[in-house]
C-alpha positions in Angstrom: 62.5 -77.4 -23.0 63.3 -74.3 -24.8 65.4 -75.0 -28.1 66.5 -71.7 -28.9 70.2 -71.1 -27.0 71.6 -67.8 -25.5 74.8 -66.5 -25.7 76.0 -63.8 -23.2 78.8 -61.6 -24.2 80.9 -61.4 -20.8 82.4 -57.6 -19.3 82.8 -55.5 -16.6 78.8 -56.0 -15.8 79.0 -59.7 -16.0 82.1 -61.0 -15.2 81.9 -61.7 -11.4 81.4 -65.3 -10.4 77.9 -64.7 -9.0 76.7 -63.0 -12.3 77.8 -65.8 -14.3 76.3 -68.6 -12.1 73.3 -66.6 -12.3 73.1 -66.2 -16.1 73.6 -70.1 -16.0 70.8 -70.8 -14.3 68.9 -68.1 -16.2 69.3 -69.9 -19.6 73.1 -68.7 -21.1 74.1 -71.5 -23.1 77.6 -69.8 -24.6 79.6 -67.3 -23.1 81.9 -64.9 -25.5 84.7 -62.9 -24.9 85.5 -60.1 -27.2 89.3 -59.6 -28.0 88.7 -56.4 -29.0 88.5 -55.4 -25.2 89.3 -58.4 -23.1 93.1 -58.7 -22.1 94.7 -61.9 -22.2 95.6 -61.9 -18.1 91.1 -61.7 -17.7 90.7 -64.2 -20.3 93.1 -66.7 -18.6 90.7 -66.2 -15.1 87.9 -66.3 -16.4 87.7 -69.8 -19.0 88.3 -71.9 -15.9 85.8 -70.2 -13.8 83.1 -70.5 -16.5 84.3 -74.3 -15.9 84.0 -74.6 -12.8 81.0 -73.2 -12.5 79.3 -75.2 -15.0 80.5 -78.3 -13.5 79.0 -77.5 -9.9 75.7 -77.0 -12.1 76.1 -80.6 -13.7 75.5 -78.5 -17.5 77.6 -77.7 -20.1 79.1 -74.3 -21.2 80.5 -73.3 -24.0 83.6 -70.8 -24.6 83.8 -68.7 -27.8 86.2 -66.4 -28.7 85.6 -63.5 -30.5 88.4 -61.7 -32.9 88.7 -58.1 -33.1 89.6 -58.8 -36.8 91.0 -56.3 -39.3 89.0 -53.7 -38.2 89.7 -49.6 -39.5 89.5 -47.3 -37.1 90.7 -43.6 -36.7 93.5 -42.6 -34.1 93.5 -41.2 -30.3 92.5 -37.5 -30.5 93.2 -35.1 -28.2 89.5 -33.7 -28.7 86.6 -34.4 -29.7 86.1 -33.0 -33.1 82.5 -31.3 -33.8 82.1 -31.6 -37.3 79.1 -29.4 -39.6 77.6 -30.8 -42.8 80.2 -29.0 -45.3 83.1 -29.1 -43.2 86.4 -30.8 -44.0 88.2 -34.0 -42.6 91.4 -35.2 -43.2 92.5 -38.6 -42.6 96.2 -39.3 -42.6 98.5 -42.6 -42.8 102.0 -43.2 -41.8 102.5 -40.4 -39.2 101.8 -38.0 -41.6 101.3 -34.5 -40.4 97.9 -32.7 -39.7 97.1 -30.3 -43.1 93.8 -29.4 -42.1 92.2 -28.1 -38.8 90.1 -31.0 -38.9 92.3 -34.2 -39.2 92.6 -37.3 -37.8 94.9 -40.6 -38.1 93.6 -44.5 -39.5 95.6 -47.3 -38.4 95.4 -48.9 -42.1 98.0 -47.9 -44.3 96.4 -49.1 -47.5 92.9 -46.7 -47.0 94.5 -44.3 -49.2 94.9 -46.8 -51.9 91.5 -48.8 -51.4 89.3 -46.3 -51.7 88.7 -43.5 -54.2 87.6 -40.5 -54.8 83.5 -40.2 -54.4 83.7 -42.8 -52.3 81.1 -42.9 -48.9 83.0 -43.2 -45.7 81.0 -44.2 -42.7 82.6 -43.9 -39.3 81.8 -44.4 -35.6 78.7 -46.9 -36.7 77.2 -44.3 -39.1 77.2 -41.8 -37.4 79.0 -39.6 -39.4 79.3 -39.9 -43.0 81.7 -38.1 -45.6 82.7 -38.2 -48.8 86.2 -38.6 -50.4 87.2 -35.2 -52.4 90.8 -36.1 -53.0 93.7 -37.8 -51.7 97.6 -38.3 -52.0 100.0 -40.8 -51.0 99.5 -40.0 -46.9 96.3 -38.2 -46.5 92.7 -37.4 -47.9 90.1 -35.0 -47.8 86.9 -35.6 -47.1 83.6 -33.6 -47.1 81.0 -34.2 -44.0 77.7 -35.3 -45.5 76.1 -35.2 -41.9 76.7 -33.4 -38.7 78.2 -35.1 -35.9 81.3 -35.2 -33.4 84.3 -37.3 -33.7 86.3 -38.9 -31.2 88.9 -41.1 -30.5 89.4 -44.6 -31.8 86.2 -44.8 -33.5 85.1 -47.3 -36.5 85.3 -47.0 -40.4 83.1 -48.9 -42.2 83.5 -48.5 -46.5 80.5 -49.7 -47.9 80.8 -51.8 -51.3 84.9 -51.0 -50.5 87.0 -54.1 -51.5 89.8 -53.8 -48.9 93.2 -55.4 -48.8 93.6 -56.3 -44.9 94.9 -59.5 -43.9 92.0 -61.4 -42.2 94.1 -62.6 -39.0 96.4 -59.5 -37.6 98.7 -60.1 -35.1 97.3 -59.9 -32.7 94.5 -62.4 -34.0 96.8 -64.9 -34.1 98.5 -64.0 -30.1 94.4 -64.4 -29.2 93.9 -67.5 -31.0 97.2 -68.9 -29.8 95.5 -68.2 -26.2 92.5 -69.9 -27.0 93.7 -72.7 -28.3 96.0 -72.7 -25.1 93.3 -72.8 -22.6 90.8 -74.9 -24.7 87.8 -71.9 -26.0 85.3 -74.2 -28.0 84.6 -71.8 -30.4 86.9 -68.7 -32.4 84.3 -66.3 -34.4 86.2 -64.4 -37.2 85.2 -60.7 -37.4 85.0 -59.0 -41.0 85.2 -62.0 -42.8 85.2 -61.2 -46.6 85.9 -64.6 -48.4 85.9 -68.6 -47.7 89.5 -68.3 -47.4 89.8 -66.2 -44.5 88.0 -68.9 -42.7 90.4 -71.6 -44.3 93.2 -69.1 -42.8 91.5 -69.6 -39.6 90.8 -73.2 -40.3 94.5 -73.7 -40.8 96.1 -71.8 -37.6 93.7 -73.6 -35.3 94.9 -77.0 -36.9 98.5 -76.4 -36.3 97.6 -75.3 -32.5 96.0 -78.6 -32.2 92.7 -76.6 -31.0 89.1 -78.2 -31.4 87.8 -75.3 -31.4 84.9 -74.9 -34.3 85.0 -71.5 -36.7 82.6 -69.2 -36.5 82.3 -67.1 -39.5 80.9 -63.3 -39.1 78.6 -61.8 -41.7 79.2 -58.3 -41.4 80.4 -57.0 -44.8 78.4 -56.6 -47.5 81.0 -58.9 -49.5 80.6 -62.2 -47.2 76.7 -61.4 -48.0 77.7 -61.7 -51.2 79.8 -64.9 -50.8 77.8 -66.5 -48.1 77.4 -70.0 -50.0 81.5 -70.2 -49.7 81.5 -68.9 -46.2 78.9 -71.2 -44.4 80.9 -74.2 -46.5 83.9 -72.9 -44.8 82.6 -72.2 -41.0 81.1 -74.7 -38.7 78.7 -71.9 -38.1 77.5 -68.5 -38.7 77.1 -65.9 -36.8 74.5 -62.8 -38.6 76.3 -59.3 -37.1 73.8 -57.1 -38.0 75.5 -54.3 -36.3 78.1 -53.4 -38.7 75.9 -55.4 -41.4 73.2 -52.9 -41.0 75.4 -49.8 -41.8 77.0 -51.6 -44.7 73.9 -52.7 -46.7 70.5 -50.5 -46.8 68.7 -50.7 -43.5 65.2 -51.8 -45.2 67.3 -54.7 -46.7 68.9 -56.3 -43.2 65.5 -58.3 -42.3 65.8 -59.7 -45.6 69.7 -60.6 -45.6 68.8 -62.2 -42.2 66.0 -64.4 -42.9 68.0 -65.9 -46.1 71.0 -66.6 -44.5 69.2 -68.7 -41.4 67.3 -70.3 -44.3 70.4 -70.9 -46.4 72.4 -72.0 -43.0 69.5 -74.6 -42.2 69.4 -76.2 -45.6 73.3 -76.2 -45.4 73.3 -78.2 -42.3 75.2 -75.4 -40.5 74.2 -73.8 -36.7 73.5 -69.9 -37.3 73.1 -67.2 -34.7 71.4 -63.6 -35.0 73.2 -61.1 -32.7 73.7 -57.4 -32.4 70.7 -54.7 -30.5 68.2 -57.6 -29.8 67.3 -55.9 -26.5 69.4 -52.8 -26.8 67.2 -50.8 -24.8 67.9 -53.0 -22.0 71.8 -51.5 -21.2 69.6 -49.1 -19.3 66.4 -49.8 -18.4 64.5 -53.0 -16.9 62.5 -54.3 -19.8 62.6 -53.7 -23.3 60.7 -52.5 -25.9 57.8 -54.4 -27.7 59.5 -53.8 -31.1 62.4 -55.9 -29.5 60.4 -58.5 -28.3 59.1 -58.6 -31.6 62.6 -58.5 -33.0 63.3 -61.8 -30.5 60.4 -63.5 -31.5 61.4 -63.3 -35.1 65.2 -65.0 -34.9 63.0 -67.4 -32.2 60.6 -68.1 -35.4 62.9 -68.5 -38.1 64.6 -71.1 -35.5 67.8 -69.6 -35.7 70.1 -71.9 -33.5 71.2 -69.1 -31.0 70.9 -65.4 -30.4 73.9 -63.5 -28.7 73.9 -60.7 -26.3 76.9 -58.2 -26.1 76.3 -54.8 -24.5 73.0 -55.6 -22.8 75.4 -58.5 -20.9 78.6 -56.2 -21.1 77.8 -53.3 -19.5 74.4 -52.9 -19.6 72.5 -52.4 -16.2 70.3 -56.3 -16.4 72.3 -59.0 -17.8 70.6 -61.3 -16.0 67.1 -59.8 -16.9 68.4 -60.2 -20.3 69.0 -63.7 -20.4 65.6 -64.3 -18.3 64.0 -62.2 -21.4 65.2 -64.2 -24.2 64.4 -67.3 -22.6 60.7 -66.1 -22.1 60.3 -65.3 -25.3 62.0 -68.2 -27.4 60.1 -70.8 -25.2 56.6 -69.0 -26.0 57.3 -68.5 -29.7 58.6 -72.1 -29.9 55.2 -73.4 -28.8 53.8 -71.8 -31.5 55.7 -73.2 -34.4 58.3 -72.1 -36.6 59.2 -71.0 -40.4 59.8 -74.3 -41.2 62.7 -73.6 -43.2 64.1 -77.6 -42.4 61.6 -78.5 -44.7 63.8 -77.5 -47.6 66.7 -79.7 -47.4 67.8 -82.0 -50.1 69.1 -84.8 -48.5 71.7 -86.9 -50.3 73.8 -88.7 -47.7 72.1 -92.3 -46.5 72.9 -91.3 -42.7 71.1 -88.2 -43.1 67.7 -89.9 -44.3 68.2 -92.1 -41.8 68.4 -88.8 -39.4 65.5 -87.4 -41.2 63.2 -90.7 -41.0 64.0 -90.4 -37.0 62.6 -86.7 -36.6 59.5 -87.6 -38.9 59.0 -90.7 -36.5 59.7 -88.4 -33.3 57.0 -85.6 -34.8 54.4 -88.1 -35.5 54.7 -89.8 -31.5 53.3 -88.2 -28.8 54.9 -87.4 -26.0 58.7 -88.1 -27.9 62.0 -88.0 -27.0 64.7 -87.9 -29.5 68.2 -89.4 -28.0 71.4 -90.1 -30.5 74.7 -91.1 -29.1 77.4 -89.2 -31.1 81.4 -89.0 -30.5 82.2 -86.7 -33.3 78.3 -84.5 -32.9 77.9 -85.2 -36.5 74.7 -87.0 -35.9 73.7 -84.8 -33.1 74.0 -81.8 -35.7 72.2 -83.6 -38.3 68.8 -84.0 -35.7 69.1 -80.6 -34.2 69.3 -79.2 -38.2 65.9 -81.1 -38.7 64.0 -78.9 -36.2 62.0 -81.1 -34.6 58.1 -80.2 -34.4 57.9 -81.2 -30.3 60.7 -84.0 -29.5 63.8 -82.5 -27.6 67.4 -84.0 -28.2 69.3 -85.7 -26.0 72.7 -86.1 -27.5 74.9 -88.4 -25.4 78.7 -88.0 -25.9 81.5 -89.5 -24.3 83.9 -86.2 -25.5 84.3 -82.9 -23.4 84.9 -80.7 -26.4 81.9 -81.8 -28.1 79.5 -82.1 -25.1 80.0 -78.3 -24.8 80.1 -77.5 -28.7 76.3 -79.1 -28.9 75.2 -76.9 -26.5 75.5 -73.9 -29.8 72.8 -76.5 -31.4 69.1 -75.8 -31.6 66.7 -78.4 -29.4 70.0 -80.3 -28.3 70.4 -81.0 -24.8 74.1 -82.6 -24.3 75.1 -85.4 -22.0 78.3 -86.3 -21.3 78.7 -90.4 -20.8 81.3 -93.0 -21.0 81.1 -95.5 -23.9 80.3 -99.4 -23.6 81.5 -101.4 -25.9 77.7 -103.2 -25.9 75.7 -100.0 -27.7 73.1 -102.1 -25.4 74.6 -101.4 -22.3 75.1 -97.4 -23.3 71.1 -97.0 -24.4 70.3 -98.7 -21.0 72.5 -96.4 -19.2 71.2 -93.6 -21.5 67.6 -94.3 -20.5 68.3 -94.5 -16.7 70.2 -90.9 -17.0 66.7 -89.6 -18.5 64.5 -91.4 -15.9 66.5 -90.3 -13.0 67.1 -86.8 -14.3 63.0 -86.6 -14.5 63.7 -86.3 -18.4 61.4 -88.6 -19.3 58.1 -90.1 -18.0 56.7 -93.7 -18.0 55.4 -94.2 -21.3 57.4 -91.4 -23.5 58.2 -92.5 -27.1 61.9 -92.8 -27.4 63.3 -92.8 -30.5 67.0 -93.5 -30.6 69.4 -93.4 -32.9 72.5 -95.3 -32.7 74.5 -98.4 -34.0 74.3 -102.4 -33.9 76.5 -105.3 -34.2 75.6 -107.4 -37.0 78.3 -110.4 -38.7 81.4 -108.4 -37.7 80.0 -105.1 -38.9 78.6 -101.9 -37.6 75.1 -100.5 -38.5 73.1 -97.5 -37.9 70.2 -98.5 -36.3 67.0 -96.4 -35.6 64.8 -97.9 -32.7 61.3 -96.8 -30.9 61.6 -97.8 -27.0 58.5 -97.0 -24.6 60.2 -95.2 -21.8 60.0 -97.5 -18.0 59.1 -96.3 -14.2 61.7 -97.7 -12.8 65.7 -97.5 -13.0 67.6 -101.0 -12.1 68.6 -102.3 -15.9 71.5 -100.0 -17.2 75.1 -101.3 -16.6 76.7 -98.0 -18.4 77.2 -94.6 -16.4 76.9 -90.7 -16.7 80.2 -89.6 -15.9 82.1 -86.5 -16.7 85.4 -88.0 -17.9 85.3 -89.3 -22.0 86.2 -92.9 -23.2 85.0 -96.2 -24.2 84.2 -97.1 -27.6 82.1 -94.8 -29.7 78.9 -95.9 -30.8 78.0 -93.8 -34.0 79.9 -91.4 -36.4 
């Protein structure tokens, strides 16, 4: 059962309720919607049928939405601009009028002030780079350090730049509003700088009463900096290495990746790689080998998820895509991984207890680890563990979580109503697996889960030999929470 999960950034290519069903089946795990393009009228269609879809497929799906953030970019033009190394460009604030043949309009007032003179712009992903000469209060001049042509509404990135947007504009907060309103399980922050932009987030999704988990963005060379704080902050991480890689030196990004996943597994925090994994895929039918290389590595250094966005967008096999990732991670998984897990300093007593059920699990053959978790705490402590062979089964009587554990690496959720007799539930638990052909006669099941002892409640950590037969469980699999919880 593969453990890496695949998240499919949904568009115009995608979007249809056939494509989606199929990129269910293929292996998508997560979709995303990016607010930078999606309008709130699409995003209200197309949560439920994601829903509804994943229900007729008896799996869960997860939501996430995805914040255009404070991003600078460069005004409509009524031409393309070709631009020679040499030539000048003007960028102007405030409406302020054209000085130069060559000019064009930002949408952030305070560029003039942020950045200063000497400073390397980078716009339209690198393309095009120039160099401030000088600047007033409305405009600057720039030289053009390499030839290229400029057109409308294109990106600024400012390298090593401290700059002073807000981290949720408004229309941030009209999206997250939305999301909270129709239940996304997930809202990624783009261009985060600092822990508390994600405590910003943290904050506005509280007083909306949303579930939804934060998803912090590393694409700034100053939340590279301050990625201790940010993975504190986020309930997961999410490695942009689009924008990443024009902001810190190219030869550096393999480097910046690999730490973070490491860091994010020894933090106990899901982390995702995302951004040209199969690039080459938006137009042809199956990608490079130094992409498949490039997928094998995030599948090695057992990053919890890898996200598509333009090969699934508008690229010309999204479903190929999915069907590619899933090829891969499942081969490179039977090979081993980094091992980063191995790492972690455990303090808290439930987490040894965690950690002495995933040393049991890899020392059994033919093992099956199962935890029963309300809250996914415990579920999130097994998956961070990275199991050598067992897969998870984490049973849940909440919707919210059922579809948040589906961002966790080896976890397979279940949803399942509660007895009050943690008996009852395991036997219930066990006939799910046996009937779903998730286990055979004989597997090593190693549960984790709680007891009743003088009044009190215990975590308890058990080794059952899986049965033939069903007949014995009192509890059911059902797709409506309740009961009592059993753990965490």
């Amino acid at each position: 059962m593969r453990a890496t999960k695949i998240i499919c950034t949904l568009g115009p290519a995608s979007d249809s309720a056939e494509t989606i069903c199929e990129l269910m089946r293929a292996g998508a795990d997560v979709f995303r919607l990016n607010m930078s393009h999606a309008t709130h009228d699409w995003v209200r269609k197309i949560v439920p049928q994601i829903r509804e879809i994943a229900a007729t497929q008896n799996r869960p799906a997860a939501v996430m939405l995805d914040t255009q953030g404070p991003a600078i970019r460069t005004g409509k033009l009524e031409h393309d601009l070709p631009l020679a190394v040499g030539d000048t460009l003007e960028f102007t604030v405030r409406n302020a009028k054209p000085h130069e043949r060559n000019s064009v309009s930002v949408n952030y007032d305070g560029l003039i002030d942020d950045v200063s003179a000497g400073c390397t712009m980078l716009v339209d992903n690198g393309v095009l780079r120039v160099r401030v000469v000088e600047k007033d209060e409305n405009r600057m001049r720039t030289k053009v350090l390499t030839e290229g042509t400029l057109g409308s509404r294109r990106h600024i990135n400012l390298p090593g730049v401290h700059v002073n947007l807000p981290p949720l504009t408004p229309k941030d907060l009209d999206d997250i509003a939305l999301g909270a309103e129709i239940g996304v399980d997930f809202v990624a922050l783009s261009f985060t700088h600092q822990k508390s932009d994600l405590e910003q987030l943290r904050a506005e999704l509280l007083r909306l009463r949303s579930t939804a988990g934060v998803i912090a963005k590393i694409e700034t060379q100053s939340a590279v900096t301050a990625i201790d704080g940010m993975i504190d902050a986020a309930d997961a991480i999410l490695i942009a290495r689009g924008d990443l890689g024009i902001e810190c030196p190219m030869e550096e990004l393999p480097i910046i990746q690999r730490r973070i996943v490491k860091r994010c597994i020894q933090k106990t925090k899901p982390v995702i790689v995302a951004t040209h994994l199969l690039e080459s895929m938006v137009e042809n039918p199956v990608p490079t080998r130094a992409e498949v290389t490039d997928v094998a590595n995030a599948a090695y250094e057992q990053a919890d998820a890898m996200m598509l966005t333009g090969e699934t967008t508008s690229g010309r096999y999204p479903v190929e895509c999915v069907k590619v990732l899933a090829r891969v991670a499942n081969r490179i998984e039977r090979s081993g991984g980094a091992g980063f897990a191995t790492d972690l300093d455990l303090q808290d007593p439930r987490q040894k207890t965690v950690a002495s059920a995933v040393l049991l699990a890899n020392s059994l053959r033919n093992s099956k680890l199962i935890v029963f978790t309300r809250h996914g705490t415990m579920a999130r402590y097994v998956s961070n563990l990275r199991a050598e062979r067992a897969p998870i089964f984490a049973f849940t009587p909440s919707e919210h979580i059922f579809r948040q554990l589906t961002l966790c690496w080896g976890t397979h959720p279940v949803l399942m109503r509660f007895k009050e007799d943690p008996n009852s539930t395991i036997a219930a638990a066990e006939e799910y697996l046996r009937d779903a052909r998730l286990t055979r006669e004989g597997d090593n099941l190693v549960i984790l889960t709680d007891v009743h002892a003088r009044g009190e409640m215990f975590d308890s950590l058990q080794v059952r030999s899986a049965r033939a037969s069903s007949g014995d469980g009192d509890g059911e699999v059902d797709e409506r929470p309740g009961g009592e919880s059993l753990m965490d």
